[in-house]
Structures are given as C-alpha cells and as structure tokens.
Backbone atoms as SQL, in Angstrom:
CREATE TABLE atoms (id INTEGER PRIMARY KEY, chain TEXT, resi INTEGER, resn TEXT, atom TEXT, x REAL, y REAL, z REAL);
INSERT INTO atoms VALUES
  (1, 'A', 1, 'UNK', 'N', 11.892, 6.927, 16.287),
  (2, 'A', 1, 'UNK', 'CA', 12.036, 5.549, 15.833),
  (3, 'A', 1, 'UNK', 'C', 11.348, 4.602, 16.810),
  (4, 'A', 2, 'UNK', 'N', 11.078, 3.200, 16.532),
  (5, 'A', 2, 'UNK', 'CA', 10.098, 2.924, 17.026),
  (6, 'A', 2, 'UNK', 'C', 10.885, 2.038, 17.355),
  (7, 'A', 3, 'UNK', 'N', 10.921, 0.900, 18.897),
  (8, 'A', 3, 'UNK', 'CA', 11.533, 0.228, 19.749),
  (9, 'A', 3, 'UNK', 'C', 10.843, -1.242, 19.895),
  (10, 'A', 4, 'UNK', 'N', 9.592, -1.203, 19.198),
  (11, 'A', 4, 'UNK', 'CA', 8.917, -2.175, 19.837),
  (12, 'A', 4, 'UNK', 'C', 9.605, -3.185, 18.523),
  (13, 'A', 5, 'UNK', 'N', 8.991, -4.794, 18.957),
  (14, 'A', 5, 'UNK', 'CA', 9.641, -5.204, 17.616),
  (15, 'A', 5, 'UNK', 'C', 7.953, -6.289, 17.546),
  (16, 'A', 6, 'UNK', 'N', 8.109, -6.550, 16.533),
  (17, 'A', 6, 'UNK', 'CA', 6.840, -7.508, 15.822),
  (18, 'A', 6, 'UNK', 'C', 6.529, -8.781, 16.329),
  (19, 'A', 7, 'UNK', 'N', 5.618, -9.212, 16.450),
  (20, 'A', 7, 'UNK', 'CA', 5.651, -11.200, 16.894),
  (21, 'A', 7, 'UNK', 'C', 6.419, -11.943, 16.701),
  (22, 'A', 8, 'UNK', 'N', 7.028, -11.461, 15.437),
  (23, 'A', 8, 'UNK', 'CA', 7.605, -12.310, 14.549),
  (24, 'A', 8, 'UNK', 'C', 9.218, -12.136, 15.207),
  (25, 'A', 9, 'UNK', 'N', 9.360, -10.727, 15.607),
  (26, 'A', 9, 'UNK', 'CA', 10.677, -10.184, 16.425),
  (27, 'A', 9, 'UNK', 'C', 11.196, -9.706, 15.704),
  (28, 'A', 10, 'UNK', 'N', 10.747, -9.044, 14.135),
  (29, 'A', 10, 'UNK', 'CA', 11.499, -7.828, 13.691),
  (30, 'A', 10, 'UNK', 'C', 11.138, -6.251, 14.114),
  (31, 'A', 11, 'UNK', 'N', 12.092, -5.602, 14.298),
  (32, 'A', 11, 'UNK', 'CA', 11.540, -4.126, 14.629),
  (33, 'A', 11, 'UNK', 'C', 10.330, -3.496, 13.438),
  (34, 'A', 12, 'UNK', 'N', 9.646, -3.022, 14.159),
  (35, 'A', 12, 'UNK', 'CA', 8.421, -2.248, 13.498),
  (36, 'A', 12, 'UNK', 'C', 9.113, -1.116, 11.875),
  (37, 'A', 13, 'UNK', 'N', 10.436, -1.266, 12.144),
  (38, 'A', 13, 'UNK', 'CA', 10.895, 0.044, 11.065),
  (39, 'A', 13, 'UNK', 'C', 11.211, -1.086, 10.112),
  (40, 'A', 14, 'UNK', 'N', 11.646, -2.445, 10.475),
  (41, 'A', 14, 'UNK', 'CA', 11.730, -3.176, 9.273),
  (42, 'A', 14, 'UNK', 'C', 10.600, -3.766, 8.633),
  (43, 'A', 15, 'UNK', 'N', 9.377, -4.203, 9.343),
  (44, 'A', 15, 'UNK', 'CA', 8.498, -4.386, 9.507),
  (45, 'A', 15, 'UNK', 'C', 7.930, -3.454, 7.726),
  (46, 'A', 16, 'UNK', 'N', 7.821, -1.815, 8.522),
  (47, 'A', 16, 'UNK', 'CA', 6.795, -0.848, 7.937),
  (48, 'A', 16, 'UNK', 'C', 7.536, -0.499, 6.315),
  (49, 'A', 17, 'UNK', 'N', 8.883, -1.117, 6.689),
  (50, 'A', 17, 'UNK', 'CA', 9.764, -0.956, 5.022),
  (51, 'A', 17, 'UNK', 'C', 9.496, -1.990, 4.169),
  (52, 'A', 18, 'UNK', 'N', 9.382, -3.040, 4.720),
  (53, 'A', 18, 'UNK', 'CA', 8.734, -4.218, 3.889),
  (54, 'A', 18, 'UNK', 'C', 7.116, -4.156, 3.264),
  (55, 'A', 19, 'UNK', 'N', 6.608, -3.532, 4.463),
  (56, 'A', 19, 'UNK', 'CA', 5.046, -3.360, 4.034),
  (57, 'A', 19, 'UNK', 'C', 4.959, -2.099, 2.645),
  (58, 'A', 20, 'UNK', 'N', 5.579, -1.386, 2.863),
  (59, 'A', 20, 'UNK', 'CA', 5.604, -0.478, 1.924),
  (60, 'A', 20, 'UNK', 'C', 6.043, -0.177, 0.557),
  (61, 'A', 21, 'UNK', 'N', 7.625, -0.923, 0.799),
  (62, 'A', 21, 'UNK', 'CA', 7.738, -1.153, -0.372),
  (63, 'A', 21, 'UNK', 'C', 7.894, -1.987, -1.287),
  (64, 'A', 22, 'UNK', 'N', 7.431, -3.126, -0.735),
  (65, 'A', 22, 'UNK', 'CA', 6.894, -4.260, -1.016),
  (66, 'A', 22, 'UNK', 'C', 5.413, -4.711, -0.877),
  (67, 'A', 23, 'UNK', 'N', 4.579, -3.839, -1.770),
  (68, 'A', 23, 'UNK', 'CA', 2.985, -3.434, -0.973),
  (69, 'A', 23, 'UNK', 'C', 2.310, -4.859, -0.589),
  (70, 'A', 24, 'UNK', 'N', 2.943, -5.727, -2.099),
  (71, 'A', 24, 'UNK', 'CA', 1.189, -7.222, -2.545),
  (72, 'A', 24, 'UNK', 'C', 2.197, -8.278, -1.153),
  (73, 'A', 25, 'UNK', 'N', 3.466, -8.383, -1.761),
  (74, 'A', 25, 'UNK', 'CA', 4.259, -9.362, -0.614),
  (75, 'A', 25, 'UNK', 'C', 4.279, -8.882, 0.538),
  (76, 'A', 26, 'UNK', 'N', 4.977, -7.430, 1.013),
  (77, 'A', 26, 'UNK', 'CA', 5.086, -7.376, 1.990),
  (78, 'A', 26, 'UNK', 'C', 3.729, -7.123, 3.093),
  (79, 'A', 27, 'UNK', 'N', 2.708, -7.409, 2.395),
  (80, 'A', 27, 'UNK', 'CA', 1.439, -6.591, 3.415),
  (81, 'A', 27, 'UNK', 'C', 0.916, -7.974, 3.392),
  (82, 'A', 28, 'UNK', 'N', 0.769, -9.412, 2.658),
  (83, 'A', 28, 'UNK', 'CA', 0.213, -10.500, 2.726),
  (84, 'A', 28, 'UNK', 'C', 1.342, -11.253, 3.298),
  (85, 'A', 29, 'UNK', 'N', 2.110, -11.208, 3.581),
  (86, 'A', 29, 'UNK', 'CA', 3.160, -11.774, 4.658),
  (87, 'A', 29, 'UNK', 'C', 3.337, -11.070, 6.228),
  (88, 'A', 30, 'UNK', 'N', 3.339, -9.900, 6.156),
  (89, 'A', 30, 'UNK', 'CA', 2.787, -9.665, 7.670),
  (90, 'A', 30, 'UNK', 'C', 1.199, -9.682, 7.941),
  (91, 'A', 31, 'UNK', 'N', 0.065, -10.070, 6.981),
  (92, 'A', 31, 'UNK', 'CA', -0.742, -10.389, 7.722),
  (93, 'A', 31, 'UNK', 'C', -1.168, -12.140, 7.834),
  (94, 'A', 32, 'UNK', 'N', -0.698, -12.592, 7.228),
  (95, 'A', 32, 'UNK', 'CA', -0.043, -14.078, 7.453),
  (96, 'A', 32, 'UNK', 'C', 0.082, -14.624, 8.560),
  (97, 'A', 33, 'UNK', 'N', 1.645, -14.121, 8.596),
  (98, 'A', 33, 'UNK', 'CA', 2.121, -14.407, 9.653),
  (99, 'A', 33, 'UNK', 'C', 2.187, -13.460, 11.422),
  (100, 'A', 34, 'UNK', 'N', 1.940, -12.253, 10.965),
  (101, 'A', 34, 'UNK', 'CA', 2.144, -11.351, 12.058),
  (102, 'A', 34, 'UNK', 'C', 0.676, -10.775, 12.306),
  (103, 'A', 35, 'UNK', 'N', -0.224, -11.625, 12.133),
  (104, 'A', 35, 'UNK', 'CA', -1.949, -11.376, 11.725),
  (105, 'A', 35, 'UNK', 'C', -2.418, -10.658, 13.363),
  (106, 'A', 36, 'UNK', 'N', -1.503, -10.455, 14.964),
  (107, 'A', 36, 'UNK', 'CA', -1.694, -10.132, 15.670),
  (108, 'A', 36, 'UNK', 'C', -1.625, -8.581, 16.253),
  (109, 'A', 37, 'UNK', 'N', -1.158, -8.028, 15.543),
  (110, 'A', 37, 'UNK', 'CA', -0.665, -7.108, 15.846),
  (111, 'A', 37, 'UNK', 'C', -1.639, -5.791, 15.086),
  (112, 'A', 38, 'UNK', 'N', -2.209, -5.465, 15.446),
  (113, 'A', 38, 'UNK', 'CA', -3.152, -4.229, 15.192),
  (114, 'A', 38, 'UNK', 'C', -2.711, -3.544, 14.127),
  (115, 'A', 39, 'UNK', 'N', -1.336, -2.498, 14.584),
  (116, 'A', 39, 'UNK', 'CA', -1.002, -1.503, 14.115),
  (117, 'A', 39, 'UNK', 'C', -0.755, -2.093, 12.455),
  (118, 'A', 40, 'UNK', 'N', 0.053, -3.092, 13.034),
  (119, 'A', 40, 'UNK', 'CA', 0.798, -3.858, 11.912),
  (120, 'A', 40, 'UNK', 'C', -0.475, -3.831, 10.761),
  (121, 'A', 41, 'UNK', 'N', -1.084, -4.750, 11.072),
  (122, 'A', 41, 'UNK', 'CA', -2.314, -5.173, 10.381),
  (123, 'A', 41, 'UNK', 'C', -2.926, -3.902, 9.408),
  (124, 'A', 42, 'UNK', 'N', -3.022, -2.807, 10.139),
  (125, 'A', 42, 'UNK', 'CA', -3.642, -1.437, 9.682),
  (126, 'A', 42, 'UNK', 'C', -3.110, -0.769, 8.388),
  (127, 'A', 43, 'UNK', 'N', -1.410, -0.918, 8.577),
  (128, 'A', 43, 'UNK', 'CA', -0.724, -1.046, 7.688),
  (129, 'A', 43, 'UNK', 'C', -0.512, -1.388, 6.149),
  (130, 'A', 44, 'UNK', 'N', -0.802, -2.782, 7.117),
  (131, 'A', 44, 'UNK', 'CA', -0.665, -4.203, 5.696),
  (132, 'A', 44, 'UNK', 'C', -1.948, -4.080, 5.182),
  (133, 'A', 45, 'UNK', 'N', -3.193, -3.989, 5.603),
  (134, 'A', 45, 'UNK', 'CA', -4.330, -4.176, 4.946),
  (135, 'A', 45, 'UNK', 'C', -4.860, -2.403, 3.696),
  (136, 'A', 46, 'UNK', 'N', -3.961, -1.258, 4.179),
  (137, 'A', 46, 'UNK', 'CA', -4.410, -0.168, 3.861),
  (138, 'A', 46, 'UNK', 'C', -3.320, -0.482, 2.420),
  (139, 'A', 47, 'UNK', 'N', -1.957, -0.679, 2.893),
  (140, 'A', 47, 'UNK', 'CA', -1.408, -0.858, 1.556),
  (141, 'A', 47, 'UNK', 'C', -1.527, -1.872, 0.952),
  (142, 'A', 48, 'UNK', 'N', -2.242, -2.932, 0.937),
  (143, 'A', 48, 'UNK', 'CA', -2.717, -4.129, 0.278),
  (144, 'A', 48, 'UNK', 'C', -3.969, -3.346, -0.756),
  (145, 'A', 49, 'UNK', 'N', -4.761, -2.735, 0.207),
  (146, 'A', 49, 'UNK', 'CA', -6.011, -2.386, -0.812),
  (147, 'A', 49, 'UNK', 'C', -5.571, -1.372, -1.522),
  (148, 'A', 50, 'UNK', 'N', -4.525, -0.424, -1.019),
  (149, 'A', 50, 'UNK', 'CA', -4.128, 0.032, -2.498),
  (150, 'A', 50, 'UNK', 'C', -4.079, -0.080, -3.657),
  (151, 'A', 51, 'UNK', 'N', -3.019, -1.266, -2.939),
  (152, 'A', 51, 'UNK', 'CA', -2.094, -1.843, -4.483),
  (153, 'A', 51, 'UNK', 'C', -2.496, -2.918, -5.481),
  (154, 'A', 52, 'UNK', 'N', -3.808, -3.323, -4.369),
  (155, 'A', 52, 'UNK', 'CA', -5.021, -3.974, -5.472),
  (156, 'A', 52, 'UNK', 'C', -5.834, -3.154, -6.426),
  (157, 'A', 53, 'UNK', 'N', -6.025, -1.595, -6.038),
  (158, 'A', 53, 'UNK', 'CA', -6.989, -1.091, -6.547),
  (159, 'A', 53, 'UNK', 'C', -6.088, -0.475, -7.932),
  (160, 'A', 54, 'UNK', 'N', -4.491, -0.254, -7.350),
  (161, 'A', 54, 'UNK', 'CA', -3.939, 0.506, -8.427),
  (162, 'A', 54, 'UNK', 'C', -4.077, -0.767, -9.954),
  (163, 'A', 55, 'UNK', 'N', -3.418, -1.790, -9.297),
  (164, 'A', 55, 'UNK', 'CA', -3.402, -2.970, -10.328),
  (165, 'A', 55, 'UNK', 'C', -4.656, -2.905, -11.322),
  (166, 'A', 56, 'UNK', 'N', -6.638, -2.783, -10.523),
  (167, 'A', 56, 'UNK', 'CA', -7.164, -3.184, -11.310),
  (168, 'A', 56, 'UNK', 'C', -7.431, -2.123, -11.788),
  (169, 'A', 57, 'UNK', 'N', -6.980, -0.737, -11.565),
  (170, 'A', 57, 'UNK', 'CA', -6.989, 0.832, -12.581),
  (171, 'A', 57, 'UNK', 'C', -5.815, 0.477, -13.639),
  (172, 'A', 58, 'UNK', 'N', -5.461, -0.263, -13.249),
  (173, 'A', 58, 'UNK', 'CA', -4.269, -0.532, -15.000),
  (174, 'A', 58, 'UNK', 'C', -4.422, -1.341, -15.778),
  (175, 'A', 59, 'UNK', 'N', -5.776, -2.652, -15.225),
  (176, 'A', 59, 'UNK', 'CA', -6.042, -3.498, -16.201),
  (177, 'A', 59, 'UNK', 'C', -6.843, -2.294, -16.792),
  (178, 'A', 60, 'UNK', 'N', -8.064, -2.040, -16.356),
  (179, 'A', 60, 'UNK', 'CA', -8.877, -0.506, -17.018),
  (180, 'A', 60, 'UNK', 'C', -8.373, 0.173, -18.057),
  (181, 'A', 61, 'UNK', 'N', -7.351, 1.054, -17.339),
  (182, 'A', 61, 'UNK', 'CA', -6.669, 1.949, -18.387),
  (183, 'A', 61, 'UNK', 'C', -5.852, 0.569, -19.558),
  (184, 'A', 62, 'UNK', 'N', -5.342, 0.167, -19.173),
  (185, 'A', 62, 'UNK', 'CA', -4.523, -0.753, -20.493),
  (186, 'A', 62, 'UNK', 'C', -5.552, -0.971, -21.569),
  (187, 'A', 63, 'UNK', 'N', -6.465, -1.874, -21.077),
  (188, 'A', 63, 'UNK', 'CA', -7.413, -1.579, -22.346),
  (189, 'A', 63, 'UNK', 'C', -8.093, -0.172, -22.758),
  (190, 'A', 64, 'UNK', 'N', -7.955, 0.825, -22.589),
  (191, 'A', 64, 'UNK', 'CA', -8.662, 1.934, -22.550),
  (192, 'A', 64, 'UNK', 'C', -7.246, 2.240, -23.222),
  (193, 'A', 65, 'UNK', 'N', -6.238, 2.007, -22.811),
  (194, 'A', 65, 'UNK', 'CA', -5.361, 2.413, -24.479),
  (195, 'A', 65, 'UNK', 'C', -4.797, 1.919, -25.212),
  (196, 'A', 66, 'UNK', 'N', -5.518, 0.817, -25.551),
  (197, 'A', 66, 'UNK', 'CA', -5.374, -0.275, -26.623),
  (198, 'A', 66, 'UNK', 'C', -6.534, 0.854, -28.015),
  (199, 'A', 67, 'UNK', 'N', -7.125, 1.663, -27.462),
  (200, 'A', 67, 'UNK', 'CA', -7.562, 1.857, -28.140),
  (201, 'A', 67, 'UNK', 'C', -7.078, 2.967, -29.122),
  (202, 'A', 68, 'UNK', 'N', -7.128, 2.743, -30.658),
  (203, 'A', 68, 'UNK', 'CA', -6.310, 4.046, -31.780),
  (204, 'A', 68, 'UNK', 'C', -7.078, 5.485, -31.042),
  (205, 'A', 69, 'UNK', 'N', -5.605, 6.093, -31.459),
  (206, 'A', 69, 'UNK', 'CA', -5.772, 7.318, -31.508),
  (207, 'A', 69, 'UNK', 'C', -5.680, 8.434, -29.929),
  (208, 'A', 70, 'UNK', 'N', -6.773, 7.389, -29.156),
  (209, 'A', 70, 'UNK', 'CA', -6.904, 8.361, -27.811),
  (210, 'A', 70, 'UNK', 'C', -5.759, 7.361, -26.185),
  (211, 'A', 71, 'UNK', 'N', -5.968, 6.150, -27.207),
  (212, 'A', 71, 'UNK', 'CA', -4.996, 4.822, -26.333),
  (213, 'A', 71, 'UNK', 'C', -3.558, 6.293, -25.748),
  (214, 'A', 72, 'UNK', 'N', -3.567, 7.172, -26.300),
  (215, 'A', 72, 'UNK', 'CA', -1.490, 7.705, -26.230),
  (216, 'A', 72, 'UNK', 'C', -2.080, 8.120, -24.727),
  (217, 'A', 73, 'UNK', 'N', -3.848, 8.753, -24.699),
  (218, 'A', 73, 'UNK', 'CA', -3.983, 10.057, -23.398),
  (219, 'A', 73, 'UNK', 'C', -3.794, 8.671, -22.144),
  (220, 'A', 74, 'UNK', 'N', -4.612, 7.684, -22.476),
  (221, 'A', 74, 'UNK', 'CA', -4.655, 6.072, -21.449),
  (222, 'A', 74, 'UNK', 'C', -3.346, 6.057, -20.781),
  (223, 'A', 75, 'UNK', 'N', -2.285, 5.947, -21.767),
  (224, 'A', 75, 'UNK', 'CA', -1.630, 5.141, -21.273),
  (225, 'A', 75, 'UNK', 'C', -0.380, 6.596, -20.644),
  (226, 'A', 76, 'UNK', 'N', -0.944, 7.718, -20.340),
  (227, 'A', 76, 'UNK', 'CA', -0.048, 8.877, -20.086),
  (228, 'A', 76, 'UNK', 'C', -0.460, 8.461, -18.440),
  (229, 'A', 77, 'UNK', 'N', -1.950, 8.403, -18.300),
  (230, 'A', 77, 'UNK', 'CA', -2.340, 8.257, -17.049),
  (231, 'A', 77, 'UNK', 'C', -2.028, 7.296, -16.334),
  (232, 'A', 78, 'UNK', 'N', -1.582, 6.028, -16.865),
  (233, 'A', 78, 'UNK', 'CA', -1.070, 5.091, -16.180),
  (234, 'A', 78, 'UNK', 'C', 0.396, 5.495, -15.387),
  (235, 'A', 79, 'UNK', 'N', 1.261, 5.786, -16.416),
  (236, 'A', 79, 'UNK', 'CA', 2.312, 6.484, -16.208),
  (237, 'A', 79, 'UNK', 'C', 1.678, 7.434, -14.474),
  (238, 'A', 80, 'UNK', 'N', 1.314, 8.123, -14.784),
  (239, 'A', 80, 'UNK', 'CA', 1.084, 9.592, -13.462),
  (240, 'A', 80, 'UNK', 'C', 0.364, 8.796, -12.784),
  (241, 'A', 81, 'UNK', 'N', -0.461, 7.379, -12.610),
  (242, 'A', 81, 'UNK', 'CA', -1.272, 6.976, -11.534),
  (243, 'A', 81, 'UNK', 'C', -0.261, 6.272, -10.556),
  (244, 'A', 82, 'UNK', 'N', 1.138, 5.945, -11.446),
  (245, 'A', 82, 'UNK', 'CA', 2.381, 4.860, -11.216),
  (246, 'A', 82, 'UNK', 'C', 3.135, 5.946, -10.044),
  (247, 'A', 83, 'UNK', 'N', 3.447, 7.151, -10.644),
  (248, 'A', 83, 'UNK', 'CA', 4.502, 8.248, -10.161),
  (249, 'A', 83, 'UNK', 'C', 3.693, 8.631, -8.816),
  (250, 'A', 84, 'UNK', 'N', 2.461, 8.932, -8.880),
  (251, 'A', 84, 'UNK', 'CA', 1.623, 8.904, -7.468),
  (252, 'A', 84, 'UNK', 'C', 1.296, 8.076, -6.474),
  (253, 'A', 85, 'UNK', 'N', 1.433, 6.784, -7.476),
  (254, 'A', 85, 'UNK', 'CA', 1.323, 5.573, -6.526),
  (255, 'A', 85, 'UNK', 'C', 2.682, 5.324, -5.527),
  (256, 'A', 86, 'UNK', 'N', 3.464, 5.581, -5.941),
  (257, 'A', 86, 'UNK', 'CA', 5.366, 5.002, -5.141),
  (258, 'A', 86, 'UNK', 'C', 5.522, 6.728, -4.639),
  (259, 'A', 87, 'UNK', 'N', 4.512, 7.728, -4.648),
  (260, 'A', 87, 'UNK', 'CA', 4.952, 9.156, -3.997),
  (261, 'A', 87, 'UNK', 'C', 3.882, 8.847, -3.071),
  (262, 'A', 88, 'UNK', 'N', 2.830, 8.061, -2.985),
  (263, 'A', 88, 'UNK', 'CA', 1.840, 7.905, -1.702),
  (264, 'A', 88, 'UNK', 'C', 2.871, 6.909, -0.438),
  (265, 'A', 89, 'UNK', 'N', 3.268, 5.681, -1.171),
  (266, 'A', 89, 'UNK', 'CA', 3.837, 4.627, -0.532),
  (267, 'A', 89, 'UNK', 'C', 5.089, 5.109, -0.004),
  (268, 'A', 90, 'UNK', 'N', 6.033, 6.015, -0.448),
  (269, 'A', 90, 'UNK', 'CA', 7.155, 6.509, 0.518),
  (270, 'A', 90, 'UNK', 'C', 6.551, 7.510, 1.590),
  (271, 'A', 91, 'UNK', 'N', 5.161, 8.556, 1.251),
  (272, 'A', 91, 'UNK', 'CA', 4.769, 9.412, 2.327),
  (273, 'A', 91, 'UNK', 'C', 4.604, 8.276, 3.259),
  (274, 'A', 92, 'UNK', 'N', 3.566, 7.047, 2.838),
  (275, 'A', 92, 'UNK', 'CA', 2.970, 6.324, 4.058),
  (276, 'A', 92, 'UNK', 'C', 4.640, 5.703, 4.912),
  (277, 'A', 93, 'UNK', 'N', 5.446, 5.551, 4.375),
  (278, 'A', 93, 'UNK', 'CA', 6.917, 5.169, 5.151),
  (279, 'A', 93, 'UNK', 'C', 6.991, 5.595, 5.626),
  (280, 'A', 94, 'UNK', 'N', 7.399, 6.760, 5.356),
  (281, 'A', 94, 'UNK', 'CA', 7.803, 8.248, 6.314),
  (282, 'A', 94, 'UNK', 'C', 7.432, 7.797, 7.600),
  (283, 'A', 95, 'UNK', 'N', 5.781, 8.036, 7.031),
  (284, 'A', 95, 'UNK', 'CA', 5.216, 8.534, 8.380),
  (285, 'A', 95, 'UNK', 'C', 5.016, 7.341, 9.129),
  (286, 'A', 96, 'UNK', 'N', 5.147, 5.926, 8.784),
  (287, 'A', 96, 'UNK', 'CA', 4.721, 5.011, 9.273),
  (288, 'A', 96, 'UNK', 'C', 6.383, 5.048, 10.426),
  (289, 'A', 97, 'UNK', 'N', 7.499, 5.206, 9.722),
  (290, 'A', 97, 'UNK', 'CA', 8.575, 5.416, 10.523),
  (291, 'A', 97, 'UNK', 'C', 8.597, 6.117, 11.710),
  (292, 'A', 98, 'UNK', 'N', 7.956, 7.153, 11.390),
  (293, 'A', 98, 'UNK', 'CA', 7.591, 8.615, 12.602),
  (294, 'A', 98, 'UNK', 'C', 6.554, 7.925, 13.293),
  (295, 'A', 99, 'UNK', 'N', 5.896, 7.024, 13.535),
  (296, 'A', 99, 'UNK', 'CA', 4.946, 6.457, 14.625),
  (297, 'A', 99, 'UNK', 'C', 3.918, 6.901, 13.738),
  (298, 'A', 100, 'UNK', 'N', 3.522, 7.373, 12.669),
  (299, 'A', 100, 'UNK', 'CA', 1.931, 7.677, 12.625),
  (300, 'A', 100, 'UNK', 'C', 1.444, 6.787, 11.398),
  (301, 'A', 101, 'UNK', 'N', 0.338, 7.429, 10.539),
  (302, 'A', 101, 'UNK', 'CA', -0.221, 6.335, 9.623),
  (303, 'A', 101, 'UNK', 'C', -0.665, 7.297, 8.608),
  (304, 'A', 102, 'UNK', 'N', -0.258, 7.244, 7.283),
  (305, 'A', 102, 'UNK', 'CA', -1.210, 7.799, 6.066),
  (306, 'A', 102, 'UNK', 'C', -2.418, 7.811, 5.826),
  (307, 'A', 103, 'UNK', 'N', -3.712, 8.288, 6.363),
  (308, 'A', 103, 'UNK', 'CA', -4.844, 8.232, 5.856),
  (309, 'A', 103, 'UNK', 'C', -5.500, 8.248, 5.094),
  (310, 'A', 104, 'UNK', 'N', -5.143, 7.506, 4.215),
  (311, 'A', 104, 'UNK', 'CA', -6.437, 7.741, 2.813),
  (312, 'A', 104, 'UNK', 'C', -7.358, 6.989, 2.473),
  (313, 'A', 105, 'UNK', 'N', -7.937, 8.086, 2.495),
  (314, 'A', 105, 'UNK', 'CA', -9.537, 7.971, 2.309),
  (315, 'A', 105, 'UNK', 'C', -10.194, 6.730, 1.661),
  (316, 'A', 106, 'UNK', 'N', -11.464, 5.824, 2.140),
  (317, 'A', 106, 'UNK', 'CA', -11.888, 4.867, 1.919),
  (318, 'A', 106, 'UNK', 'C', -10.616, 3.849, 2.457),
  (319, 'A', 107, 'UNK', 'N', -9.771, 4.002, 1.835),
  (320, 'A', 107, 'UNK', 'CA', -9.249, 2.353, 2.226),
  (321, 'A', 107, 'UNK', 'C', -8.931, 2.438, 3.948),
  (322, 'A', 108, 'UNK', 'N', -8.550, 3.801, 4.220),
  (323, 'A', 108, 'UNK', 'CA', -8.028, 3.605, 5.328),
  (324, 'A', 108, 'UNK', 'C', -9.183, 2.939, 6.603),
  (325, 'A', 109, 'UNK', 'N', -10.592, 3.420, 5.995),
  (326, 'A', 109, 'UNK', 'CA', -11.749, 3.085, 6.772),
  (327, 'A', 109, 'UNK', 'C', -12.004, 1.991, 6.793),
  (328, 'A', 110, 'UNK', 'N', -11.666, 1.299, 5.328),
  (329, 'A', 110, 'UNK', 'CA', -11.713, -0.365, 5.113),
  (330, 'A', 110, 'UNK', 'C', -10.747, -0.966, 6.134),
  (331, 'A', 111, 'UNK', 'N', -9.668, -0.332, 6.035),
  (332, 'A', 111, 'UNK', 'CA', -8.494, -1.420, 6.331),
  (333, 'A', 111, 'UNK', 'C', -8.265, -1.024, 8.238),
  (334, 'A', 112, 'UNK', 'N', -9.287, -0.080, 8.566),
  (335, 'A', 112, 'UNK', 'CA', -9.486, 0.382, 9.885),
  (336, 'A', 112, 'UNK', 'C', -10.174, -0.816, 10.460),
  (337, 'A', 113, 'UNK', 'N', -11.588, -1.323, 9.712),
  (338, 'A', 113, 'UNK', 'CA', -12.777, -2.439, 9.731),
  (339, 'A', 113, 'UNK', 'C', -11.928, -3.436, 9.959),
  (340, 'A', 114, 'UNK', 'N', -10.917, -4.024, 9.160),
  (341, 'A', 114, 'UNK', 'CA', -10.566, -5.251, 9.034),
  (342, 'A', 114, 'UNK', 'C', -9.215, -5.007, 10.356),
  (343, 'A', 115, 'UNK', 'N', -8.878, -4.085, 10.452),
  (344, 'A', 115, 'UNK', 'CA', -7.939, -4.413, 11.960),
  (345, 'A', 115, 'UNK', 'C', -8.326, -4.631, 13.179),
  (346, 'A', 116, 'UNK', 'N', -9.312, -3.699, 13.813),
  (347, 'A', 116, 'UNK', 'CA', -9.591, -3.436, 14.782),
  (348, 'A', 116, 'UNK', 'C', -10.805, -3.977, 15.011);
C-alpha cells in the first residue's frame, strides 16, 4: 500500500480509485487539479485516453447497429468492448494499488509523452 499522499493530500490509494473508476471525472480532476505529480498524471492521462477511445468505438459501433439485420452482431460487440473495458480498469486498480501501472499499448506511450 502506498503511504505517500497527493498535492492535494489524499493518499495515492484514494487517489488511483477515483482515477479508475471514475475514468472521464476522475482522471480530468486529478489532472486539473493535482497536474504535479508524475505518477498521478500517468495514470489520469492513460485512463482518460481510454475512456475516450472506448466512447468514440461506441459512437462507431452504435451506428454500425442501427443497421437491419447485421445491427444484432454491432451491438453484441459493444456489450464485450463494455465487459473488457471495466475488466482492464479494475486490472489497472489492482495494480495501480500494488505500486505498479497497466501498460497498454499506444496509450500508455501517449500518456507516458504527456507526463513526463
């Protein structure tokens, strides 16, 4: 567990629970306000670009199953992009709890750029 606490003076475990499971609020409010803090930042910006990218894969798919007939396969995938999306965001807890960081791919390189 992690001891240090944030600028702001919340501990990093409340911190990394807000960022997570609260991806759009909690990751644009600690970089807001807690815009100093590296780790933090790495965090907020990796699950921010997530949860932007998941959003604009569902405007996509939504219209993609608006359409007759094949709209049922669209909107199955939304469903399983949803169930993967909140099974990525509790791994990244986890581990964000355990001191480390979820790496995935592209964003993490993005959101590496924009911290450090």
């Amino acid at each position: 567990m992690n001891n240090r606490k944030s600028s702001l003076g919340m501990s990093l475990n409340l911190v990394y629970v807000l960022i997570y499971l609260l991806p759009l609020a909690g990751s644009l409010l600690f970089l807001i306000f807690d815009f100093k803090d590296r780790e933090i930042r790495l965090h907020a910006l990796q699950t921010l670009y997530v949860a932007i990218a998941v959003v604009l894969v569902h405007i996509i798919l939504g219209l993609l199953a608006s359409i007759p007939f094949i709209g049922a396969f669209f909107s199955v995938i939304i469903w399983v992009m949803y169930i993967l999306y909140v099974f990525v965001m509790l791994v990244g807890l986890i581990k964000a709890l355990n001191g480390s960081i979820l790496t995935i791919p592209f964003f993490y390189e993005m959101a590496y750029k924009g911290s450090y």
